[in-house]
N, C-alpha and C positions, 0 to 999 in steps of 0.2 A: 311200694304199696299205694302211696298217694295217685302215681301216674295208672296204674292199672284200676283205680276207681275210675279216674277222671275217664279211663279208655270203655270202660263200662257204663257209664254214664252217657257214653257218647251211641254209644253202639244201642243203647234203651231209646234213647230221643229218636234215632232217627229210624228204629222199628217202628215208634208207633206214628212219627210221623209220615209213614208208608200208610200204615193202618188208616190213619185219620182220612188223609187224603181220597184214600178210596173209599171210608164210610162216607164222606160228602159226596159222593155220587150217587148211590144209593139210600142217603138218609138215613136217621138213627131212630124213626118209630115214632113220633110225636105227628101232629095233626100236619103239622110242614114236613113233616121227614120226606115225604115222598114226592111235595112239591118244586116247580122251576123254580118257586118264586121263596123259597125257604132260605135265601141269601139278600130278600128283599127286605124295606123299611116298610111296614103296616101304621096306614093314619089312626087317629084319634077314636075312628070308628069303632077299629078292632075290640077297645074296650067295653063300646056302648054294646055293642052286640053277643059279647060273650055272655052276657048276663051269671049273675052272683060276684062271686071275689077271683079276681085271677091271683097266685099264689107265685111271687119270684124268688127261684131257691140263687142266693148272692153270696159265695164263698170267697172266702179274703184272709189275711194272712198275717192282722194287726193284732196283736197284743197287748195289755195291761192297759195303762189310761187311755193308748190310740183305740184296743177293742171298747171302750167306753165311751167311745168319742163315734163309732163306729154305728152303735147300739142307738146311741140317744138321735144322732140322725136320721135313722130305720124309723124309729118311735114316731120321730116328727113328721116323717112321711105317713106311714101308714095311718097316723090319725088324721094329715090331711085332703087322703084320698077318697073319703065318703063313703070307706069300705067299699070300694072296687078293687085294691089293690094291697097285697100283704108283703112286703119282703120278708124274708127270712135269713136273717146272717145267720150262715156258719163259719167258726173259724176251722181252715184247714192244715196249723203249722206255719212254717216258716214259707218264704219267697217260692226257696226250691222244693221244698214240701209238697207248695200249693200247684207249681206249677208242673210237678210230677203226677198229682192225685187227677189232674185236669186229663194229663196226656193218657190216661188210665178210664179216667170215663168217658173217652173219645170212642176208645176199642170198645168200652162198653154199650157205646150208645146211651149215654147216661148223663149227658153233659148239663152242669146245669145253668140256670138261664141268664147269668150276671156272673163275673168271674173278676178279681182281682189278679193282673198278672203285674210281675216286673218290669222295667224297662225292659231290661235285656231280656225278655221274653218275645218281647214285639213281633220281630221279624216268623220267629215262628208259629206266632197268631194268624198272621199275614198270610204264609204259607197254608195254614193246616186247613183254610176253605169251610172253616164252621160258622164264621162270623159273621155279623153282619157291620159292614163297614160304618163306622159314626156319621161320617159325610152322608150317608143317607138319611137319617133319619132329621140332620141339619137340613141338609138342601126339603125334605118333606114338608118340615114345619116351619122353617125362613128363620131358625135360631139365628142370633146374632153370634159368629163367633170374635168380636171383639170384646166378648165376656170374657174368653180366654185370653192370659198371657203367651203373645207369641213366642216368645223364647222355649216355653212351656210346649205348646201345640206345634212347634216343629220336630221336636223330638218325634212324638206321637204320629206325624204325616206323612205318607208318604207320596210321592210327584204333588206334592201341594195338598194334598184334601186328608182329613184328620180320622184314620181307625180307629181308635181307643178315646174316650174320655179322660185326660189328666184325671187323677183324684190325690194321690198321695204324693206333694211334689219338694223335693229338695233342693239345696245348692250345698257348694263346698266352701266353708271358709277357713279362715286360719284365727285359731283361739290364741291369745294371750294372755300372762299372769301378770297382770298389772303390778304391782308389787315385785315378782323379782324383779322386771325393766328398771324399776326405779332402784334397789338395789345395787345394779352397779352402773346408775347411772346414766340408762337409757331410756331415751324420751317414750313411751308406750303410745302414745299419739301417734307417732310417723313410725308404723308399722313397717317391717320388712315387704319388700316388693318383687322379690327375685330368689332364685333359688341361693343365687351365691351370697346375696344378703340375709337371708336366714342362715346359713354356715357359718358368716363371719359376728352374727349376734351369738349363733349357739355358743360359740366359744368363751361367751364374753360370760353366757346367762350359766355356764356349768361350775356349778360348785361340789366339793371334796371339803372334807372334816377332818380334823390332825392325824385323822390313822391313814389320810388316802383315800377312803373311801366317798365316790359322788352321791349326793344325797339330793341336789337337782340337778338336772340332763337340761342341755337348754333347746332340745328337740325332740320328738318320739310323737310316732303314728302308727297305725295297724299297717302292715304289709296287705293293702287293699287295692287288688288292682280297680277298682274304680278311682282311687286318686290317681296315679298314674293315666287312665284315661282323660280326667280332667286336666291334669299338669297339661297333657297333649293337647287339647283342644285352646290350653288359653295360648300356646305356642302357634296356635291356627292349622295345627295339623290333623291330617284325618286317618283317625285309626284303624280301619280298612278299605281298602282300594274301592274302585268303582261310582266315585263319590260318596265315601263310608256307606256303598251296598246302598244309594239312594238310586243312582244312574241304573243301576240291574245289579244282580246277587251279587255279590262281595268274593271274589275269588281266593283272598288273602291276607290275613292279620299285617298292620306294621307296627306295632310298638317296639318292632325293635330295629326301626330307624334311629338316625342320629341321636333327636331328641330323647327317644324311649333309653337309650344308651346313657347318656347325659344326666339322665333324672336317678338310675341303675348307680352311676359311679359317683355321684353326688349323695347320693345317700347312703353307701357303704362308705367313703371315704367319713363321714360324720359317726358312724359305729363305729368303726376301727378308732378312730379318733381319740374316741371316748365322750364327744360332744353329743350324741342322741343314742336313748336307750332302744333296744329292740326287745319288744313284748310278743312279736311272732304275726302271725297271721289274725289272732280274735281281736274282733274290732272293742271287746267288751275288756280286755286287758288294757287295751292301750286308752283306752277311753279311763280306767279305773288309775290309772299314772297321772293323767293329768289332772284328776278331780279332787287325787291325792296332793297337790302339789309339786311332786318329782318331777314334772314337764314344763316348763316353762311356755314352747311353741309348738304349738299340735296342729294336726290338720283332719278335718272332722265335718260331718255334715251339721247344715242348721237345725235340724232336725234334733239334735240332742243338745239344742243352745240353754232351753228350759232344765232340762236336769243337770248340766255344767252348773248354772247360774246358783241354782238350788245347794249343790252339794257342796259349791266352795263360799258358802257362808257363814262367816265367822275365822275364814282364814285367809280366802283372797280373793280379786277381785276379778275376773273372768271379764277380758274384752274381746273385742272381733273385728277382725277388718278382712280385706278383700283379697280372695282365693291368689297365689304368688304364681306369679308368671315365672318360666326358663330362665327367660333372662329381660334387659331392659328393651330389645327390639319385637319380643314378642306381644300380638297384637289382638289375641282371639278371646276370647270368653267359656268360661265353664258349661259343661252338660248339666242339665236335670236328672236328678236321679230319683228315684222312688217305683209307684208303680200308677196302674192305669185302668180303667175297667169296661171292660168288652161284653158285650153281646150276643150270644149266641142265634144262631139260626136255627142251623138244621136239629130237627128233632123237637122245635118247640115252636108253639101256636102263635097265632098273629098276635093276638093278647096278651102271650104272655112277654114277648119282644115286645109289642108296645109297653106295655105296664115296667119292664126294668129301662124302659126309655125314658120315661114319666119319670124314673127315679133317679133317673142321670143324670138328668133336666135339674129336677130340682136340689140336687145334692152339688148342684154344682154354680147356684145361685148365690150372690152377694150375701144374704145374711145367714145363709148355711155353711159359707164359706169362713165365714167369721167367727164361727162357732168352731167351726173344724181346725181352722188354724190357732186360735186360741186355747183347743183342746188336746192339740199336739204337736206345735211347733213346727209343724209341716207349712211351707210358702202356700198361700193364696191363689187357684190357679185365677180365681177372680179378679182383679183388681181392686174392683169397687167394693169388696169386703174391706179393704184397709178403710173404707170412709165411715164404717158401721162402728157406733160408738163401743162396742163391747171390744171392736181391735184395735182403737184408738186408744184405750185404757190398758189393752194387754203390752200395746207397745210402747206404750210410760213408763208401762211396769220391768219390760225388758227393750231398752234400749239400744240394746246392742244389736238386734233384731232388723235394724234396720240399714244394717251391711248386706244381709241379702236382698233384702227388696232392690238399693243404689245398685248391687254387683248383675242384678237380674235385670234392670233395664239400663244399663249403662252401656251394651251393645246390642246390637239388631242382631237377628239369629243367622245363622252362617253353616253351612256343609259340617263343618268343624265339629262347630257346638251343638250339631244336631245328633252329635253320636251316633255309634257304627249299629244297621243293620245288621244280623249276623244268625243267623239260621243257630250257629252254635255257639251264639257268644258268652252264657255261664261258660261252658268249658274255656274258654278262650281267656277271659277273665282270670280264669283259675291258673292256665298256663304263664299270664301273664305276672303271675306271682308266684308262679315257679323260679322263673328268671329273676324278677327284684329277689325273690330271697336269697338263691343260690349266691347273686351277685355281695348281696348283705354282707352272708356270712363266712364269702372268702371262697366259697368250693368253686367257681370259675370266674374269669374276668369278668367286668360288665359285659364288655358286646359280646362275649363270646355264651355267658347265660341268657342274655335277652334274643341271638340268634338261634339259640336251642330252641330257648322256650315256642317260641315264632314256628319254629319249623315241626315244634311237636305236635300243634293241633291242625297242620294242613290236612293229615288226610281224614281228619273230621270233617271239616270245610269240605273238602272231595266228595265223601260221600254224602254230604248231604244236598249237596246244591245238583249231584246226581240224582237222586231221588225225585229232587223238585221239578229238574229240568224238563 
């Protein structure tokens, strides 16, 4: 059942990325629709001239305190623009909600003029010819892009020059229960640093109650193939060919190389074990294990360090140290994960592409940035927000917070850590945790599920790089 969605899913993306491509020839109806230059960056003019309010419809995909963090930035804009300028958030669902409803008002000619995608949406932004590249509107205006974190902004780049604005940006780290460590006696300061070091703490951290039954696990994570991407990259390797699809299109998944193999058998051998629980695929279960205390070592974005912190108050003490490498020779750095926001062109006025420029600009300034990451735990794509006293105070406040900042500039960005292009990488992702789990739960060997998995979304990959070609 799973695979014949994921094959429907596949077979949707890459209809309408037919579609889309040849509405960009033609245009979607808006004042540029029919223009060469409806892929172009419009100056500061565009505004003066449109005269009244230009109106940016900004669809995005945060919820609860982030849509509130989402909201109050909009607010701060649109009263700083003099009334020239109105965003309008809507939320449209989840990640892949949003970035279905997008590929839906491509067909439609309906697109609207700010878009919040995923990372792994990228490459198909890239593709689908609606956009209008960031680097333009940079090179326009002579932005400094040392505002942005490079680690940050390579993801987002491609042959060097930056499509998307970062807005919502993550890292991976590895959470600890300070209290069990000391429990039996391990120091929680010199955190595990390896995969085979966390196996041999698991062991130590899993306790059983007189009947036999484990009442803490001394590991457990969602079956998310974005960790397993990250495991890869701190390994220095690249998760699909062609320079992870930087060089030209990505003809082919490797997660189930050696390492992907390695990470597969290392982590079913600790379920089988009985040293780390398995909650399945929802990141929202395994996330509720460890906040419960049954987890001792989990692996998790920073992104939800604020509500860990929160929920185990009053029972334990939530530390964080730096995402575990393969092994002790591996040398790379973790990917960025979150999402990004793009620009549309075609179908929409020079004004109203200037004015969600305007907003990108400013939403992506040192003390909006401050605001944003204080109000969702999301990294900084700024730096210079961390000097703004309102982050200086959230980061007293959570200390632990400052394992991602050390783990985000503690290497210079690399092929690796730039993560894979991939015209189809949701599906690919999904596949990729077809095999970790197959491999979990015993139904095939490691390599023999992560070679499955690998080879189940080639001819996604096939056709869609045929389409593009």
């Amino acid at each position: 059942m799973a695979s014949s969605r994921l094959r429907r899913t596949g077979r949707l993306a890459l209809a309408v990325l037919v579609a889309s491509t040849l509405v960009a020839g033609c245009g979607s109806g808006g004042d540029d629709g029919d223009s060469a230059d409806a892929l172009d960056a419009p100056g500061a003019e565009a505004l003066d001239s449109a005269g009244g309010k230009t109106t940016v419809e900004f669809w995005h995909a945060m919820k609860g305190a982030n849509a509130a963090a989402v909201d109050k930035l909009v607010a701060d804009f649109n009263a700083s623009s003099g009334g020239k300028v109105e965003v309008k958030p809507v939320f449209q669902g989840s990640y892949d909600e949003t970035i279905a409803k997008y590929k839906a008002s491509v067909q439609q000619k309906s697109t609207p003029a700010l878009v919040q995608v995923y990372d792994i949406g990228s490459r198909f932004m890239v593709d689908s010819k609606q956009v209008v590249p960031m680097h333009k509107f940079i090179e326009k205006d002579g932005f400094n892009t040392a505002d942005i974190e490079p680690n940050i902004a390579s993801y987002y780049s491609v042959e060097g020059k930056l499509w998307s604005m970062p807005f919502n940006s993550s890292t991976p780290l590895l959470y600890l229960n300070k209290e069990a460590f000391e429990r039996v006696g391990a120091d929680p300061t010199k955190p595990p640093k390896t995969l085979a070091e966390i196996g041999d703490l698991a062991k130590r951290l899993t306790v059983k109650d007189g009947g036999g039954k484990t009442t803490q696990y001394g590991f457990g994570a969602a079956i998310y193939g974005w960790l397993l991407e990250q495991l890869l990259a701190t390994d220095g390797k690249e998760y699909c060919d062609n320079g992870n699809g930087r060089d030209k299109l990505a003809t082919k998944v490797q997660f189930d190389q050696a390492a992907g193999v390695q990470v597969a058998q290392w982590w079913a051998d600790l379920v089988r074990g009985g040293y780390a629980t398995n909650t399945g695929r929802k990141t929202d279960d395994a996330q509720a294990a460890f906040k419960a205390g049954t987890v001792a070592m989990h692996l998790e974005s920073t992104s939800v360090l604020r509500g860990y912190v929160d929920a185990a108050k009053g029972k334990f003490t939530v530390l964080t140290a730096p995402y575990p490498k393969i092994n002790d020779a591996s040398a790379g750095g973790p990917i960025i994960g979150g999402a990004s926001l793009w620009i549309n062109g075609v179908g929409h006025s020079a004004a109203e592409k200037r004015a969600a420029w305007e907003f990108v600009k400013f939403a992506s300034g040192a003390a909006q940035q401050a605001q944003w990451h204080t109000g969702t735990g999301y990294v900084p794509i700024n730096p210079k927000a961390l000097e703004e006293q309102i982050d200086k105070d959230w980061v007293a406040q959570y200390p632990q917070f400052r394992t991602a900042v050390d783990q985000l500039h503690a290497l210079p960005p690399s092929v690796a850590s730039a993560g894979c292009l991939l015209g189809t990488m949701p599906q690919a992702r999904k596949a990729s945790e077809d095999g970790l789990e197959a491999a979990i739960v015993g139904a095939k060997p490691a390599e023999q599920a992560m070679k499955d998995a690998a080879a189940s979304i080639q001819p996604e990959i096939d056709s869609y790089n045929k389409s593009v070609g």
